[in-house]
VOTOR-919824 format. One record per residue (C-alpha): y negated, x negated, z. Coordinates in pm, whole numbers, plus 50000, padded with zeros to 5 digits. Layout:
% residues N
yy	xx	zz
Y	X	Z
...
This chain:
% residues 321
yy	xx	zz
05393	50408	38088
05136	50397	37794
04849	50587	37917
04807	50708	37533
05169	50732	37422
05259	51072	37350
05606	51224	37470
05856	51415	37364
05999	51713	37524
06305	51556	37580
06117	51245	37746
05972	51472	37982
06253	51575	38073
06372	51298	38208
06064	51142	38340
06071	51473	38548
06400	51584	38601
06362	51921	38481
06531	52052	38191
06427	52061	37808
06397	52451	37850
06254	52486	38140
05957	52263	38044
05950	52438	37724
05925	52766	37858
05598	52661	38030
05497	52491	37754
05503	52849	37528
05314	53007	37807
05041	52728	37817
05088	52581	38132
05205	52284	37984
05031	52258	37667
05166	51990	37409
04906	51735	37327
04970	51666	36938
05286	51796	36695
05471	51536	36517
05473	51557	36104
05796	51714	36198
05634	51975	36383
05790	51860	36713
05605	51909	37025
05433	51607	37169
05286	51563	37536
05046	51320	37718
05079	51166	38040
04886	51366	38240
05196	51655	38098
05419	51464	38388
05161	51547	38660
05137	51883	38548
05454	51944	38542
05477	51819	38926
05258	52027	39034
05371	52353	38870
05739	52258	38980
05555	52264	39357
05383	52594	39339
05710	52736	39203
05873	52634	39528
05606	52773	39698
05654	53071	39566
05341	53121	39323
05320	53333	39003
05325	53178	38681
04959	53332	38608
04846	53170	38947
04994	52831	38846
04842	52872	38511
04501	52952	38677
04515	52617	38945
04632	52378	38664
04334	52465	38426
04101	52414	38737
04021	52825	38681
04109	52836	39074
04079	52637	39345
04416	52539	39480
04256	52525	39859
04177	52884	39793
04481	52986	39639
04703	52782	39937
04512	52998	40116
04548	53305	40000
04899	53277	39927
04994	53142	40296
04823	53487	40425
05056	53691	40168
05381	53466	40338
05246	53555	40641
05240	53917	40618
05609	53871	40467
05692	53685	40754
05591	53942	40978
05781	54183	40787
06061	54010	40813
06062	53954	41177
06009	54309	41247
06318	54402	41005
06518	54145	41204
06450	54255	41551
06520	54628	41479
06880	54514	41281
06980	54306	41589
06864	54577	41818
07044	54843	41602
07363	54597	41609
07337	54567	41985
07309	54919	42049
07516	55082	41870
07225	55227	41761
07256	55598	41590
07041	55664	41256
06818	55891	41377
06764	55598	41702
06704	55332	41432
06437	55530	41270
06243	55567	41537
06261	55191	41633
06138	55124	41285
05838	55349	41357
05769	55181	41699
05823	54803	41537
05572	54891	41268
05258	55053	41410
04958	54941	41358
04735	54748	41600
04537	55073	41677
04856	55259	41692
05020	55043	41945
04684	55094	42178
04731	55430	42170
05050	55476	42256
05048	55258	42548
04695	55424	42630
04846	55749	42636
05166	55623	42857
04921	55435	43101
04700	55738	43129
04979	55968	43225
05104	55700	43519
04761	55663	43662
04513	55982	43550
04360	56233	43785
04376	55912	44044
03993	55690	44133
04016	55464	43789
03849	55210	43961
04140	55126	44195
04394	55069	43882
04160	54944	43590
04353	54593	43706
04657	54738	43696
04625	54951	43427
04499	54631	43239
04808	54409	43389
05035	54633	43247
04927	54669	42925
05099	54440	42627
04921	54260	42360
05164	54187	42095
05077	53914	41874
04908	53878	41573
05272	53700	41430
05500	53774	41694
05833	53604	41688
06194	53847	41676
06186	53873	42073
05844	53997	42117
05892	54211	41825
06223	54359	42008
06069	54354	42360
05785	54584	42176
06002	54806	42048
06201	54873	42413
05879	54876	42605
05758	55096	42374
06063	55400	42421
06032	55315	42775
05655	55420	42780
05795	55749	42623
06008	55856	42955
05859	56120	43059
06081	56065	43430
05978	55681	43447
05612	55795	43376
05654	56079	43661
05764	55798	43859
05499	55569	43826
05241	55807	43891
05412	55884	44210
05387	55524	44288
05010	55523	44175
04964	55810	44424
05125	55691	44659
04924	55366	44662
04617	55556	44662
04696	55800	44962
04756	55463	45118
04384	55340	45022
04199	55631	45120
04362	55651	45479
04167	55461	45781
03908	55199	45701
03859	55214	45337
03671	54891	45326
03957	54634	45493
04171	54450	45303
04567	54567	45284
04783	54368	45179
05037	54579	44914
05352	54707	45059
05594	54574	44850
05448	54217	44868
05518	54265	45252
05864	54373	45224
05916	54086	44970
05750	53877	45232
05936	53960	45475
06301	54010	45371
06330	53638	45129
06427	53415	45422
06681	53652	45531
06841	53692	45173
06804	53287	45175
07024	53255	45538
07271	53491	45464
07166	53762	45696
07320	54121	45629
07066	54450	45653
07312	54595	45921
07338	54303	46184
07146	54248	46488
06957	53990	46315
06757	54200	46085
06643	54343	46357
06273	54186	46401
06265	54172	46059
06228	54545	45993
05988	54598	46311
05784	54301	46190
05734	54537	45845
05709	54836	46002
05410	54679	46266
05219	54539	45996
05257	54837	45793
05158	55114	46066
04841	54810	46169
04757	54816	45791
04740	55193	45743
04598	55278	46119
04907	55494	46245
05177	55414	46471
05487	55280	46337
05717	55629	46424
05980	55818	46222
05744	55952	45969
05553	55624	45894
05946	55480	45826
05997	55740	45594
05715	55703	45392
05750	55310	45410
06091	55426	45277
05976	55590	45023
05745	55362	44889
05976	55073	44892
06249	55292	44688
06011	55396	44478
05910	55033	44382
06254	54962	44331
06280	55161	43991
06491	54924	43753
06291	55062	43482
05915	54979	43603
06126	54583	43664
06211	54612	43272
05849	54703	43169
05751	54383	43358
05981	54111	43197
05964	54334	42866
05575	54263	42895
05597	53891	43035
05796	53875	42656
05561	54005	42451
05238	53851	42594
05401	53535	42685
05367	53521	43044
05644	53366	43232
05925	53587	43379
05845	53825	43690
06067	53757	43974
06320	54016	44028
06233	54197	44365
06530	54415	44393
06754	54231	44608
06451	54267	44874
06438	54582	44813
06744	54718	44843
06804	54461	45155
06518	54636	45329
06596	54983	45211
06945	54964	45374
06791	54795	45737
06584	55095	45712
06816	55358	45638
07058	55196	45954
06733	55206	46172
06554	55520	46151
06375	55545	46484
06363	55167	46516
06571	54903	46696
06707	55159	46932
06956	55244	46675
07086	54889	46700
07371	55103	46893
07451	55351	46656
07847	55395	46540
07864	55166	46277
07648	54862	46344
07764	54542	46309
Protein backbone atom coordinates (compact mmCIF):
# COMPACT_ATOMS: atom_id res chain seq x y z
CA UNK A 1 0.00 0.00 0.00
CA UNK A 2 0.97 3.66 -0.98
CA UNK A 3 1.96 5.21 2.18
CA UNK A 4 0.32 8.58 0.65
CA UNK A 5 -2.61 7.16 -1.32
CA UNK A 6 -5.74 8.21 0.11
CA UNK A 7 -8.77 5.67 0.54
CA UNK A 8 -12.05 5.47 0.13
CA UNK A 9 -14.58 4.41 2.58
CA UNK A 10 -15.42 1.58 0.72
CA UNK A 11 -11.56 0.58 0.48
CA UNK A 12 -11.44 0.57 4.06
CA UNK A 13 -13.78 -1.52 4.24
CA UNK A 14 -12.31 -4.11 2.83
CA UNK A 15 -8.79 -3.62 3.86
CA UNK A 16 -10.50 -4.05 7.35
CA UNK A 17 -13.32 -6.14 7.15
CA UNK A 18 -15.70 -3.95 8.74
CA UNK A 19 -18.56 -2.54 7.07
CA UNK A 20 -19.02 0.84 5.04
CA UNK A 21 -21.36 2.01 7.99
CA UNK A 22 -19.79 0.97 10.66
CA UNK A 23 -16.55 2.79 9.72
CA UNK A 24 -18.61 5.67 8.82
CA UNK A 25 -20.29 5.94 11.94
CA UNK A 26 -16.87 6.44 13.63
CA UNK A 27 -15.84 8.48 11.11
CA UNK A 28 -18.96 11.21 11.98
CA UNK A 29 -17.96 10.93 15.56
CA UNK A 30 -14.19 11.68 14.84
CA UNK A 31 -12.60 8.67 15.74
CA UNK A 32 -11.79 8.02 12.38
CA UNK A 33 -11.36 11.27 10.83
CA UNK A 34 -11.18 11.36 6.87
CA UNK A 35 -7.93 12.75 5.68
CA UNK A 36 -9.01 14.87 2.45
CA UNK A 37 -12.72 15.02 0.51
CA UNK A 38 -12.71 14.27 -3.06
CA UNK A 39 -14.06 17.24 -5.61
CA UNK A 40 -17.03 15.05 -5.22
CA UNK A 41 -17.18 15.62 -1.68
CA UNK A 42 -16.50 11.93 -0.91
CA UNK A 43 -14.70 11.05 2.16
CA UNK A 44 -11.07 10.14 1.78
CA UNK A 45 -8.72 8.33 4.43
CA UNK A 46 -4.93 7.76 4.93
CA UNK A 47 -3.18 4.78 5.89
CA UNK A 48 -2.66 5.23 9.24
CA UNK A 49 -7.13 5.22 9.02
CA UNK A 50 -6.50 1.15 8.77
CA UNK A 51 -4.54 1.13 12.08
CA UNK A 52 -6.99 3.16 13.66
CA UNK A 53 -9.56 1.41 12.79
CA UNK A 54 -7.75 -1.85 14.37
CA UNK A 55 -7.38 -0.56 17.28
CA UNK A 56 -10.84 0.94 17.92
CA UNK A 57 -12.35 -2.45 16.58
CA UNK A 58 -10.08 -3.94 19.78
CA UNK A 59 -11.21 -1.66 22.49
CA UNK A 60 -14.78 -2.29 21.28
CA UNK A 61 -14.25 -5.94 22.09
CA UNK A 62 -12.90 -5.02 25.14
CA UNK A 63 -15.63 -3.42 26.05
CA UNK A 64 -14.56 0.43 26.01
CA UNK A 65 -16.78 3.51 25.41
CA UNK A 66 -16.68 5.25 22.30
CA UNK A 67 -15.48 8.57 24.25
CA UNK A 68 -12.64 6.36 25.82
CA UNK A 69 -11.62 5.04 22.36
CA UNK A 70 -11.84 8.50 21.05
CA UNK A 71 -9.60 9.73 23.98
CA UNK A 72 -6.64 6.66 23.45
CA UNK A 73 -6.62 7.13 19.61
CA UNK A 74 -5.89 10.97 19.79
CA UNK A 75 -3.07 10.08 22.38
CA UNK A 76 -5.50 12.31 25.02
CA UNK A 77 -5.03 9.02 27.30
CA UNK A 78 -2.70 6.65 27.86
CA UNK A 79 -3.92 3.25 26.79
CA UNK A 80 -1.65 1.54 29.77
CA UNK A 81 -3.76 3.67 32.01
CA UNK A 82 -6.94 3.17 30.50
CA UNK A 83 -6.19 -0.99 30.23
CA UNK A 84 -5.85 -0.35 33.55
CA UNK A 85 -8.52 1.25 34.67
CA UNK A 86 -10.90 -0.54 32.66
CA UNK A 87 -9.57 -4.18 33.80
CA UNK A 88 -10.39 -2.90 37.56
CA UNK A 89 -14.09 -1.89 36.34
CA UNK A 90 -14.26 -5.86 34.70
CA UNK A 91 -13.09 -6.86 37.76
CA UNK A 92 -15.58 -5.49 40.02
CA UNK A 93 -18.19 -6.88 37.31
CA UNK A 94 -16.65 -10.04 37.63
CA UNK A 95 -17.08 -10.15 41.15
CA UNK A 96 -20.55 -9.22 40.76
CA UNK A 97 -21.18 -11.72 38.71
CA UNK A 98 -19.76 -14.47 40.70
CA UNK A 99 -21.62 -13.48 43.69
CA UNK A 100 -25.03 -13.42 41.53
CA UNK A 101 -24.06 -16.92 40.36
CA UNK A 102 -23.35 -18.59 43.59
CA UNK A 103 -26.57 -17.30 45.30
CA UNK A 104 -28.79 -18.54 41.88
CA UNK A 105 -27.16 -22.02 42.13
CA UNK A 106 -27.57 -22.02 45.83
CA UNK A 107 -31.21 -20.77 45.48
CA UNK A 108 -31.67 -23.62 42.69
CA UNK A 109 -30.21 -26.22 45.02
CA UNK A 110 -32.23 -25.34 47.85
CA UNK A 111 -35.25 -24.85 46.97
CA UNK A 112 -34.59 -21.78 48.34
CA UNK A 113 -37.81 -19.56 49.55
CA UNK A 114 -37.77 -15.64 48.65
CA UNK A 115 -37.47 -14.35 51.78
CA UNK A 116 -34.17 -17.26 52.17
CA UNK A 117 -32.73 -15.84 48.91
CA UNK A 118 -32.74 -12.37 50.20
CA UNK A 119 -30.93 -12.91 52.92
CA UNK A 120 -28.21 -14.93 51.01
CA UNK A 121 -27.93 -11.92 48.79
CA UNK A 122 -27.23 -9.80 51.89
CA UNK A 123 -24.64 -12.33 53.27
CA UNK A 124 -22.89 -12.75 49.53
CA UNK A 125 -22.57 -8.99 49.33
CA UNK A 126 -21.15 -7.49 52.54
CA UNK A 127 -18.52 -5.60 52.63
CA UNK A 128 -15.00 -6.54 53.78
CA UNK A 129 -15.66 -4.77 57.19
CA UNK A 130 -19.04 -6.28 57.27
CA UNK A 131 -17.94 -9.80 56.85
CA UNK A 132 -15.36 -9.17 60.00
CA UNK A 133 -17.98 -8.31 61.97
CA UNK A 134 -20.20 -10.78 61.59
CA UNK A 135 -17.86 -13.53 62.06
CA UNK A 136 -16.38 -11.35 65.04
CA UNK A 137 -19.59 -11.29 66.63
CA UNK A 138 -20.26 -15.27 66.00
CA UNK A 139 -16.62 -16.07 67.29
CA UNK A 140 -17.12 -13.89 70.32
CA UNK A 141 -20.29 -15.57 71.37
CA UNK A 142 -18.46 -19.30 71.03
CA UNK A 143 -15.48 -18.28 73.04
CA UNK A 144 -16.30 -14.89 75.37
CA UNK A 145 -16.31 -14.77 79.13
CA UNK A 146 -13.49 -17.74 78.64
CA UNK A 147 -9.14 -16.69 79.24
CA UNK A 148 -8.74 -15.13 75.44
CA UNK A 149 -5.39 -16.12 75.54
CA UNK A 150 -6.11 -19.88 75.37
CA UNK A 151 -8.34 -19.45 71.98
CA UNK A 152 -6.74 -16.33 70.18
CA UNK A 153 -5.33 -19.50 67.88
CA UNK A 154 -8.39 -20.87 67.60
CA UNK A 155 -10.39 -18.08 67.37
CA UNK A 156 -7.91 -16.99 64.54
CA UNK A 157 -8.05 -20.73 62.86
CA UNK A 158 -11.52 -20.42 62.53
CA UNK A 159 -11.96 -17.36 61.10
CA UNK A 160 -12.41 -17.07 57.01
CA UNK A 161 -10.75 -14.66 54.78
CA UNK A 162 -12.66 -14.55 51.64
CA UNK A 163 -10.85 -13.33 48.75
CA UNK A 164 -10.33 -10.26 47.23
CA UNK A 165 -11.98 -12.12 43.73
CA UNK A 166 -13.27 -15.18 45.04
CA UNK A 167 -14.37 -17.79 42.59
CA UNK A 168 -18.49 -19.18 42.72
CA UNK A 169 -17.47 -21.85 45.49
CA UNK A 170 -15.89 -19.60 47.91
CA UNK A 171 -18.51 -17.15 47.23
CA UNK A 172 -21.22 -20.04 48.11
CA UNK A 173 -19.13 -21.57 50.96
CA UNK A 174 -19.31 -17.74 52.38
CA UNK A 175 -22.65 -17.48 52.16
CA UNK A 176 -23.40 -21.09 54.19
CA UNK A 177 -20.70 -20.41 56.71
CA UNK A 178 -22.05 -17.30 57.13
CA UNK A 179 -26.03 -18.56 58.25
CA UNK A 180 -24.23 -21.14 60.10
CA UNK A 181 -22.39 -18.46 62.28
CA UNK A 182 -26.02 -17.17 62.88
CA UNK A 183 -27.24 -20.51 64.91
CA UNK A 184 -27.73 -19.45 67.89
CA UNK A 185 -27.78 -23.63 69.07
CA UNK A 186 -24.43 -24.36 67.07
CA UNK A 187 -22.94 -21.18 68.76
CA UNK A 188 -24.33 -22.53 72.31
CA UNK A 189 -22.60 -25.54 71.32
CA UNK A 190 -19.35 -24.38 70.63
CA UNK A 191 -19.04 -22.44 73.62
CA UNK A 192 -19.81 -25.52 75.52
CA UNK A 193 -16.96 -27.09 73.76
CA UNK A 194 -14.74 -23.92 74.48
CA UNK A 195 -15.67 -24.45 78.16
CA UNK A 196 -15.27 -27.51 78.28
CA UNK A 197 -11.69 -27.33 76.93
CA UNK A 198 -10.91 -24.78 79.37
CA UNK A 199 -12.24 -26.60 82.61
CA UNK A 200 -9.90 -29.18 81.18
CA UNK A 201 -6.84 -26.56 81.18
CA UNK A 202 -7.29 -25.14 84.45
CA UNK A 203 -7.49 -28.63 86.27
CA UNK A 204 -4.02 -30.16 87.74
CA UNK A 205 -0.72 -28.81 86.50
CA UNK A 206 -1.53 -25.89 84.43
CA UNK A 207 1.90 -25.68 82.96
CA UNK A 208 2.20 -29.49 81.25
CA UNK A 209 1.47 -30.09 77.99
CA UNK A 210 -2.06 -32.07 77.10
CA UNK A 211 -2.46 -33.33 74.28
CA UNK A 212 -6.37 -32.38 72.96
CA UNK A 213 -8.95 -34.96 73.52
CA UNK A 214 -10.28 -35.45 70.36
CA UNK A 215 -6.81 -35.82 68.70
CA UNK A 216 -6.51 -38.82 71.22
CA UNK A 217 -9.65 -40.44 70.41
CA UNK A 218 -8.78 -39.91 66.68
CA UNK A 219 -5.48 -41.40 67.66
CA UNK A 220 -6.61 -44.00 69.05
CA UNK A 221 -9.71 -45.41 67.30
CA UNK A 222 -8.07 -45.10 63.18
CA UNK A 223 -6.36 -48.50 63.23
CA UNK A 224 -9.38 -50.09 64.51
CA UNK A 225 -11.75 -48.44 61.84
CA UNK A 226 -8.74 -49.54 59.33
CA UNK A 227 -8.96 -53.60 60.62
CA UNK A 228 -12.45 -53.85 60.73
CA UNK A 229 -12.92 -53.95 64.42
CA UNK A 230 -16.59 -53.28 65.75
CA UNK A 231 -17.04 -50.78 69.05
CA UNK A 232 -18.92 -53.74 70.79
CA UNK A 233 -16.36 -56.72 70.47
CA UNK A 234 -13.82 -57.83 72.82
CA UNK A 235 -11.29 -56.27 70.74
CA UNK A 236 -12.02 -52.70 71.40
CA UNK A 237 -11.45 -53.44 74.54
CA UNK A 238 -7.76 -51.93 75.22
CA UNK A 239 -8.59 -49.51 72.95
CA UNK A 240 -11.07 -47.59 75.12
CA UNK A 241 -8.90 -48.16 78.45
CA UNK A 242 -5.85 -46.98 76.51
CA UNK A 243 -8.11 -43.47 76.02
CA UNK A 244 -9.52 -43.45 79.10
CA UNK A 245 -5.68 -43.94 80.93
CA UNK A 246 -4.22 -41.30 79.00
CA UNK A 247 -7.08 -39.13 79.49
CA UNK A 248 -7.52 -39.52 83.47
CA UNK A 249 -3.01 -39.25 83.36
CA UNK A 250 -3.58 -36.03 81.28
CA UNK A 251 -6.16 -34.36 83.51
CA UNK A 252 -4.70 -35.85 87.05
CA UNK A 253 -7.90 -37.98 88.10
CA UNK A 254 -8.52 -41.53 87.98
CA UNK A 255 -10.09 -42.97 85.04
CA UNK A 256 -13.76 -43.90 87.00
CA UNK A 257 -17.41 -43.52 85.92
CA UNK A 258 -17.45 -39.81 86.08
CA UNK A 259 -14.14 -39.14 84.18
CA UNK A 260 -16.01 -41.61 81.27
CA UNK A 261 -18.79 -39.44 81.28
CA UNK A 262 -17.22 -36.36 80.81
CA UNK A 263 -14.72 -37.99 78.22
CA UNK A 264 -18.20 -38.82 76.80
CA UNK A 265 -19.26 -35.77 76.68
CA UNK A 266 -16.54 -34.11 75.21
CA UNK A 267 -16.13 -36.52 72.43
CA UNK A 268 -20.04 -36.09 71.49
CA UNK A 269 -19.75 -32.77 71.73
CA UNK A 270 -16.87 -32.64 69.12
CA UNK A 271 -18.86 -34.68 67.00
CA UNK A 272 -21.36 -31.79 65.99
CA UNK A 273 -21.85 -32.21 62.09
CA UNK A 274 -22.22 -28.59 62.01
CA UNK A 275 -18.77 -27.35 63.70
CA UNK A 276 -17.33 -30.40 60.68
CA UNK A 277 -19.23 -28.07 58.01
CA UNK A 278 -17.70 -24.76 59.34
CA UNK A 279 -14.33 -26.52 58.84
CA UNK A 280 -14.48 -27.72 55.12
CA UNK A 281 -16.84 -24.55 54.51
CA UNK A 282 -13.65 -22.53 55.73
CA UNK A 283 -10.86 -24.88 54.12
CA UNK A 284 -13.19 -23.51 50.79
CA UNK A 285 -13.08 -20.16 51.22
CA UNK A 286 -9.44 -19.63 52.38
CA UNK A 287 -8.12 -22.33 50.27
CA UNK A 288 -6.77 -24.69 52.63
CA UNK A 289 -7.04 -28.27 51.76
CA UNK A 290 -10.01 -30.36 53.07
CA UNK A 291 -10.20 -31.28 56.96
CA UNK A 292 -10.42 -34.90 57.49
CA UNK A 293 -13.74 -36.03 58.56
CA UNK A 294 -13.41 -37.27 62.28
CA UNK A 295 -16.82 -38.63 62.73
CA UNK A 296 -16.46 -42.16 62.05
CA UNK A 297 -13.90 -42.01 65.18
CA UNK A 298 -16.12 -40.47 66.91
CA UNK A 299 -19.03 -42.16 66.81
CA UNK A 300 -16.78 -45.58 66.91
CA UNK A 301 -15.55 -44.44 70.29
CA UNK A 302 -18.78 -42.97 71.51
CA UNK A 303 -20.53 -46.38 71.08
CA UNK A 304 -17.30 -48.52 72.92
CA UNK A 305 -18.02 -46.07 75.53
CA UNK A 306 -21.58 -46.15 75.89
CA UNK A 307 -21.21 -50.43 75.92
CA UNK A 308 -18.46 -49.89 78.66
CA UNK A 309 -19.44 -47.59 81.28
CA UNK A 310 -17.45 -48.73 84.30
CA UNK A 311 -14.71 -50.12 82.07
CA UNK A 312 -13.80 -53.56 80.69
CA UNK A 313 -15.77 -55.24 83.37
CA UNK A 314 -18.77 -54.72 81.31
CA UNK A 315 -17.16 -56.87 78.63
CA UNK A 316 -19.99 -59.33 80.19
CA UNK A 317 -22.89 -57.35 79.97
CA UNK A 318 -26.19 -58.88 77.98
CA UNK A 319 -25.51 -57.88 74.70
CA UNK A 320 -21.79 -57.98 73.98
CA UNK A 321 -20.50 -59.50 71.20
Amino acid sequence: MDGDALYSIGDLARLTGLTVKTIRFYSDRGIVPPTDRSPAGHRRYGIDAVARLDLVRTLRDLGLDLPTIRKVVDRELSLPEVAAAHAEALAVQIRTLRTRHAVLTTVARRGSTPEEMDLMHKLATLTEVERRRLIGDFLNTAFGGLDAAGFTGIMRSMTPELPDSPDAEQVEAWVELAELSQDTDFRAALHGMAQHHAAERDRGDATGLRRDPAAMVRAHVAPALTAGITPTSPQADPIVESVVTEYAHDIGHPGDLALRQRLLTLVETANDPRRQRYLELLAVINAWPPPDDPAPAFTWFTQALHARPRGTSDAAAPGRT
